[in-house]
Every structure is written in C-alpha cells, then in structure tokens.
C-alpha positions as CSV (number, residue, x, y, z in Angstrom):
1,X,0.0,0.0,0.0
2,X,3.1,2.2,0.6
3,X,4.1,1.4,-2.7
4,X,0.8,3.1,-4.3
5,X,0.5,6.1,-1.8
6,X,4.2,6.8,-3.2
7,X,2.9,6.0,-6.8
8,X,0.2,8.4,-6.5
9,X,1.9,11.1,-4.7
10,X,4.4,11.3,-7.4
11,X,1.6,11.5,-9.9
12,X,0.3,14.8,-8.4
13,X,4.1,16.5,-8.1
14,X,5.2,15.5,-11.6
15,X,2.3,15.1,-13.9
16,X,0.0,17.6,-12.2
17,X,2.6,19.9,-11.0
18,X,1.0,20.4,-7.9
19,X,3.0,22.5,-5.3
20,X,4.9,20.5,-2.2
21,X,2.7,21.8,0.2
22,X,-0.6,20.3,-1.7
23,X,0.8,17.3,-2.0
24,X,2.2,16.8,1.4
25,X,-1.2,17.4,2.2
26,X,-2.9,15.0,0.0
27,X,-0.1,12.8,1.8
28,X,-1.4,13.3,5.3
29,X,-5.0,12.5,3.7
30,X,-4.5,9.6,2.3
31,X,-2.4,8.4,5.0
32,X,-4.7,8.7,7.9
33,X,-7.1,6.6,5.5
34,X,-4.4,3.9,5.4
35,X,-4.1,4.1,9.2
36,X,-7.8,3.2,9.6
37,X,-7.0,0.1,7.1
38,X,-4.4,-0.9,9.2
39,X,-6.2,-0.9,12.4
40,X,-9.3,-3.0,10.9
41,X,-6.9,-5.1,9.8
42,X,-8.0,-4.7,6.2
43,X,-6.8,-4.4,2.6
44,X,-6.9,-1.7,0.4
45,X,-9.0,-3.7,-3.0
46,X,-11.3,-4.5,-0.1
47,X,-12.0,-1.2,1.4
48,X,-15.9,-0.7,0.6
49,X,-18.5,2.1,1.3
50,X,-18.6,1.0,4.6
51,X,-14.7,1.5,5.3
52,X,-15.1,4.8,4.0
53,X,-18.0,6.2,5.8
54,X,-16.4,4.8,9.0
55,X,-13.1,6.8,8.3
56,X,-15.6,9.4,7.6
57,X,-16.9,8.9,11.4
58,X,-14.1,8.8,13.2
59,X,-13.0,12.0,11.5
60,X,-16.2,13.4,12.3
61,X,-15.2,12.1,16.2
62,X,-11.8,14.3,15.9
63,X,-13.8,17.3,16.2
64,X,-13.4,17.8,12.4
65,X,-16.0,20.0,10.8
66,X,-17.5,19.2,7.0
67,X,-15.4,21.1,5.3
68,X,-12.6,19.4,6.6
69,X,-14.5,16.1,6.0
70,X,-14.8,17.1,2.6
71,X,-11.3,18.1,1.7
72,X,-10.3,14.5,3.0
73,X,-13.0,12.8,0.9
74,X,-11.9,14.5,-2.2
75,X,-8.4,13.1,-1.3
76,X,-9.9,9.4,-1.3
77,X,-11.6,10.2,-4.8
78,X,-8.3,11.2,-6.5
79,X,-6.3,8.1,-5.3
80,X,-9.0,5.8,-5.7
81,X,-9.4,7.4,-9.6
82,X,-5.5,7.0,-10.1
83,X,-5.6,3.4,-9.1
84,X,-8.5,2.7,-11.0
85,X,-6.4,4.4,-14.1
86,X,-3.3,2.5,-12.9
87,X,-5.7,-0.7,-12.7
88,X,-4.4,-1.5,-9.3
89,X,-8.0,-1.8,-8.5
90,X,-11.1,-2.9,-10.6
91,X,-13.9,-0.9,-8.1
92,X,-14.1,2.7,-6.5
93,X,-15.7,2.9,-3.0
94,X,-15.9,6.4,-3.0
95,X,-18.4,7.2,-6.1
96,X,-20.7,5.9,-3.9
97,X,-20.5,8.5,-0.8
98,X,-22.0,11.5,-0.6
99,X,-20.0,14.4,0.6
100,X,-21.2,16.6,3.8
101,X,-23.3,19.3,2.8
102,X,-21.1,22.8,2.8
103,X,-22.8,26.1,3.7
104,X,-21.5,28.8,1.4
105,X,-19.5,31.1,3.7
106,X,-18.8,34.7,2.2
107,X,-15.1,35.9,2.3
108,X,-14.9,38.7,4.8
109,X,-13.2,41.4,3.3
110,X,-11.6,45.0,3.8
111,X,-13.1,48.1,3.3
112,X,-11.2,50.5,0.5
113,X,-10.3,52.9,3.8
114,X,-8.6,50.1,5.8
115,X,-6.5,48.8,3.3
116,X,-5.5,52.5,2.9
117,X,-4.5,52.3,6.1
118,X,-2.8,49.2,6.1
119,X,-0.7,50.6,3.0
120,X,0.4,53.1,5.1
121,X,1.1,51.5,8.6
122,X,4.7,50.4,7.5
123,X,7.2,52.8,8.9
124,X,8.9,54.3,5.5
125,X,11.7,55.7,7.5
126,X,13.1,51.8,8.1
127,X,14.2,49.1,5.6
128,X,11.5,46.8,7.3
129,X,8.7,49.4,6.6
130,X,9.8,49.7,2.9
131,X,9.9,46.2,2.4
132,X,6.3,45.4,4.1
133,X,4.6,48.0,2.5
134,X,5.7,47.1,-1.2
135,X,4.6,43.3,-0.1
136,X,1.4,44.4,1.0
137,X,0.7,47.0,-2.0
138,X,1.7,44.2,-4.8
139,X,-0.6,41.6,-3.0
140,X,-3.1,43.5,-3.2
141,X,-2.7,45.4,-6.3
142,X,-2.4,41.4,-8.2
143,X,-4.5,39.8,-6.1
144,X,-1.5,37.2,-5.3
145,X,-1.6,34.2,-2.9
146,X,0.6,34.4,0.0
147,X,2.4,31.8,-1.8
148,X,3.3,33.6,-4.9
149,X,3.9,36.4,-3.3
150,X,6.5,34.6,-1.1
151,X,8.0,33.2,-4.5
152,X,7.7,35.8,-7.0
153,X,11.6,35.7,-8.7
154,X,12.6,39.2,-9.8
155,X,12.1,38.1,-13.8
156,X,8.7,37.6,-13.2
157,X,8.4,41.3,-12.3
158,X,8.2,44.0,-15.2
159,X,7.8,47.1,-13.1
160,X,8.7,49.7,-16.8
161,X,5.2,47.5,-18.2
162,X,3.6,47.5,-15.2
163,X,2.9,43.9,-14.4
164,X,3.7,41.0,-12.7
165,X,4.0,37.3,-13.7
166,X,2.5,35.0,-11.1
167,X,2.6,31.3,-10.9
168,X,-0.4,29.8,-9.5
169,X,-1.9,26.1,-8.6
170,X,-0.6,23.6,-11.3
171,X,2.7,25.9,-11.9
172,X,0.1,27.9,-14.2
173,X,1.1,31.8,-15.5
174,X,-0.5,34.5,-15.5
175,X,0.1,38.0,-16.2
176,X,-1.7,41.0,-14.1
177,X,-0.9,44.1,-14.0
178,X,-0.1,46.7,-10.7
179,X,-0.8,49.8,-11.1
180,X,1.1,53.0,-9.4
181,X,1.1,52.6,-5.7
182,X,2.7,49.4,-6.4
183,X,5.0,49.9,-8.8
184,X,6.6,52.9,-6.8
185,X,6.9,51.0,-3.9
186,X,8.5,48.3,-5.6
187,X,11.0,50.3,-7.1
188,X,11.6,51.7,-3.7
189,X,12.1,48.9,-1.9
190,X,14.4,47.2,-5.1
191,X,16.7,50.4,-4.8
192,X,17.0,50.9,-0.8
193,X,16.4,47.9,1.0
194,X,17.4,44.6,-1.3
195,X,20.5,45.6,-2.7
196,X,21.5,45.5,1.3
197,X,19.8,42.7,2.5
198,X,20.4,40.1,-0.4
199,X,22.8,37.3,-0.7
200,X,24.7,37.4,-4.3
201,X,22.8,35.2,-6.7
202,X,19.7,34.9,-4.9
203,X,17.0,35.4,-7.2
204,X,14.2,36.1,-5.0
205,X,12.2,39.3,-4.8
206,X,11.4,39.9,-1.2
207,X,13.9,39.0,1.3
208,X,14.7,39.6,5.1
209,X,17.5,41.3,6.7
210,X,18.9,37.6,7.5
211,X,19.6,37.1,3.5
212,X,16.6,34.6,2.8
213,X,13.4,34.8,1.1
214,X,10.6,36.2,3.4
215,X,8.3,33.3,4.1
216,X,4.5,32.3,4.0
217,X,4.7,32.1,8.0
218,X,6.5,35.3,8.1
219,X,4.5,37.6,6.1
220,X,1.8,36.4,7.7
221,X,3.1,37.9,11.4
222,X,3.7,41.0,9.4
223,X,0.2,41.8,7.9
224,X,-1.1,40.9,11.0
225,X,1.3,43.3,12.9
226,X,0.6,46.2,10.4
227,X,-3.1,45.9,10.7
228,X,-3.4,45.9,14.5
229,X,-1.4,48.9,13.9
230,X,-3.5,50.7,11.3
231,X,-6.5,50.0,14.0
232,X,-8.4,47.0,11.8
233,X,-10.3,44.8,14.2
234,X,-11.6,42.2,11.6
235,X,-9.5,39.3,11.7
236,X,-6.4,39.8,9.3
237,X,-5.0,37.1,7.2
238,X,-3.0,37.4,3.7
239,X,-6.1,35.7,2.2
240,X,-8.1,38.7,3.0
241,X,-6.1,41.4,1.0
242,X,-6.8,38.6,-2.3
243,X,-10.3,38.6,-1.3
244,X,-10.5,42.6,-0.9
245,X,-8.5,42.9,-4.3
246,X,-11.6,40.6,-6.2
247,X,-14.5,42.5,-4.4
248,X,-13.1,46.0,-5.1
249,X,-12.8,45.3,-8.8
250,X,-15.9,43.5,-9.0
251,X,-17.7,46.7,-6.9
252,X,-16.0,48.7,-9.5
253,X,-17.7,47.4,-12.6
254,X,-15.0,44.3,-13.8
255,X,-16.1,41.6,-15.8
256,X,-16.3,38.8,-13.8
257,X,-14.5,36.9,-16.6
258,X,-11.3,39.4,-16.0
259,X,-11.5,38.9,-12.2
260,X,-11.7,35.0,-12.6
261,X,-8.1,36.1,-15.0
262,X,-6.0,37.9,-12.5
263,X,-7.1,35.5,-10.0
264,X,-5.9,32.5,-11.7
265,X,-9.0,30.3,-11.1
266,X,-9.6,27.3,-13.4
267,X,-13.5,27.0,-12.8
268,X,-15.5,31.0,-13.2
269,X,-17.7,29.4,-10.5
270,X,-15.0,29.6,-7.6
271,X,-14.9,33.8,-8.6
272,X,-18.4,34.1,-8.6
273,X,-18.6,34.2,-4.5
274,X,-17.4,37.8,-5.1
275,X,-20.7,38.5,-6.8
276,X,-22.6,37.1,-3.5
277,X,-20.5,39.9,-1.4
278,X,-21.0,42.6,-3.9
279,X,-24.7,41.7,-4.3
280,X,-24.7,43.1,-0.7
281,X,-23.6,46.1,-1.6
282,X,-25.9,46.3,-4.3
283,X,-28.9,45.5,-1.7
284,X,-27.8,48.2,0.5
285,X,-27.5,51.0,-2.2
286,X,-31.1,49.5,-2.9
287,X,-32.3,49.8,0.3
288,X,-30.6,53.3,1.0
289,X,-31.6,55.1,-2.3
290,X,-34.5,53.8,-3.9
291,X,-38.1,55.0,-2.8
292,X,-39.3,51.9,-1.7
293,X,-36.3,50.3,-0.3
C-alpha cells in the first residue's frame, strides 16, 4: 500500500505539477485513511462504502468540521481514480458517498479605507517598513496568494510594463498588471532595501535582513502586525487582501470573466462568490436610495 500512496503522490508533483505543500497534504490524507486500514486489519482492493464512511466517522469524532471532511474525501476520490487508471484496483468505493453538505461562507473582506490604512502603517523611514509595505501594496494590487507572493523571482516582475507574472496552482502563468502605488513602492524597496539585504545570486524578490526569502509564515506575522497597527479589528489574514482585491474590482464594474483572470481560477464558478458579497452592496444601495427600499 506504501508502494501506491508513493505512486500516486508522485503523480500529483510530476504530472500535475502540484506544489509540495498540496501534495504533502494529499499525503497526510490519504495516510490517515491507510491508518484506519491498518487498524481494521484490512486491505486496500477491499476497502468498501462502509470503510469509507467509517473513516468518515471517526473524522467526524476528531472534532473535524465538514469542510474538513470534505477536503479528506476529495483526497480518497483522487487516489481511488489514479488506481482505478493504474488498474491497481477494478472498483471505486468512494463514487458511492456522498459528501457533507457545505454552507457557502462569504469571504470577509476589507473596506477600501482600511486597506489605505494598512498601506500606510509600515514605517517608510526603516528598511523593514519599505519592504512590508511594497509586499502588502503588490498583494493586493495582483491579487497574489501568500504563496506567490513569497515566491515571485525578480524576472517575473516587469515594473517599466507595469505587471507581474504569477505562478499559480498547477505551476500555471498568468500575467496582471499593478498599477502605481505598487510599482513605486516596488521600485523603492528594489533600490533601498534589497541591494543591502540580499545574498549574491539569490534570485528572489522579497527578502529579510537575515539574507533569505521572506516566508508564507512570516509575512503572515507582518500583515497581522501592520493591521493591528492601522487600527483594523476584523481578523487579518493574507487571504483577505486577495479577497479585498476581487470584491473591489468586482464593486467597481470588472467583468467577472477578468477577475476570474487575475485571480488565476480554473472554474469562473469559484470567482463568482465575489458577486454574493457585492450583491450586498448592491442590496444596501437598494435599500438606502430607492423609494421603496
């Protein structure tokens, strides 16, 4: 069974190009599936609906909500489909589960004014403040995961152009562009702070003063620093600047179709949550200005 978990986890990093950290977590799936197996004392071909409803249980006993339910069940499904394609096993279990029921939750998302303010909470007078503010402007002016923020290269920035080249989920490119506030604070940081702070042949874009690349973990202790200090009391993750970044173009009049784009989703109908949070906009400029609101 080893065998195949390693089979199938080499799948997803070479032929699907899938990023270390989704595989590893596909890994620790699949793994706490195999665990059960072990346990029961049973073998993967014979691994029915049952099995997999009682791995779905004991999840469920861990205190693990149905989102998290589902993410493991869609785990199952894509090894179960590779072996099936790999004819390591004739049946698939999991086609015949159905997944816990998800409520929709709306992305919660900052206000044009606080992310203003959170441009602006970086001290400009220190190397750190430079640095955290042209992270926090280009995130949000491309809509970046913390991920490709933490890994854009300096050739995938064309600050003369305007744009930046980001590389998404499946190694996929994409080009969006940055506008000003960005760019200028990008070309302040790449004149005053990096030249000072980087390690000769490094390639990466943002770095810390200990010569490495700033990390996921890292720029996630800064944003959250910078917003306490800008006086936002929602609760601040990277994630929330890419889902201010969609709303704000959306509230603005973009096509959906571009948003989906810069965002770098494969399926329009993961964007089109946006339109749920801007439809509340909509209802209160209803409700505000029309005569019978």
């Amino acid at each position: 069974m080893d065998l195949l978990v390693d089979g199938y986890l080499a799948h997803l990093k070479v032929e699907r190009a899938l990023s270390p950290l989704t595989v590893e977590a596909y890994a620790s799936d699949i793994g706490s599936f195999m665990e059960l197996l072990e346990d029961e004392g049973i073998a993967l071909g014979d691994a029915d609906v049952g099995t997999i409803a009682a791995f779905l249980v004991s999840l469920s006993k861990r205190g693990l909500n149905a989102r998290s339910q589902a993410r493991y069940l869609s785990s199952l499904r894509g090894f179960f489909k590779y072996l099936i394609a790999e004819k390591e096993l004739k049946r698939d279990p999991s086609t015949l589960i159905e997944g816990p029921r998800l409520s929709r939750r709306l992305p919660t998302v900052l206000s044009r004014d606080e992310v203003a303010r959170l441009l602006v909470a970086p001290d400009p007078s220190t190397k750190r403040g430079v640095r955290d503010r042209a992270m926090i402007a280009v995130m949000y002016a491309a809509g970046l995961r913390v991920s490709e923020l933490t890994n854009l290269a300096l050739g995938d920035l064309n600050l003369e152009a305007g744009f930046v080249a980001a590389f998404g989920k499946g190694n996929k490119r994409r080009i969006v562009p940055l506008g000003e506030v960005a760019v200028e604070a990008t070309q302040t940081y790449l004149r005053e702070v990096r030249p000072h702070w980087v390690t000769p042949g490094d390639g990466s874009t943002f770095v810390t003063s200990r010569r490495r690349a700033m990390t996921r973990q890292g720029f996630w202790k800064l944003i959250k620093r910078h917003a306490a200090a800008a006086g936002i009391t929602k609760t601040m993750s990277p994630h929330k600047l890419r889902h201010s970044f969609a709303t704000h173009l959306l509230l603005g009049g973009a096509d959906l179709r571009a948003v989906q784009t810069m965002l770098g989703h494969a399926d329009i109908a993961t964007t089109q949550i946006y339109t749920h949070v801007s439809g509340e906009h909509l209802n209160r400029m209803h409700e505000r200005y029309h005569p019978r609101g």
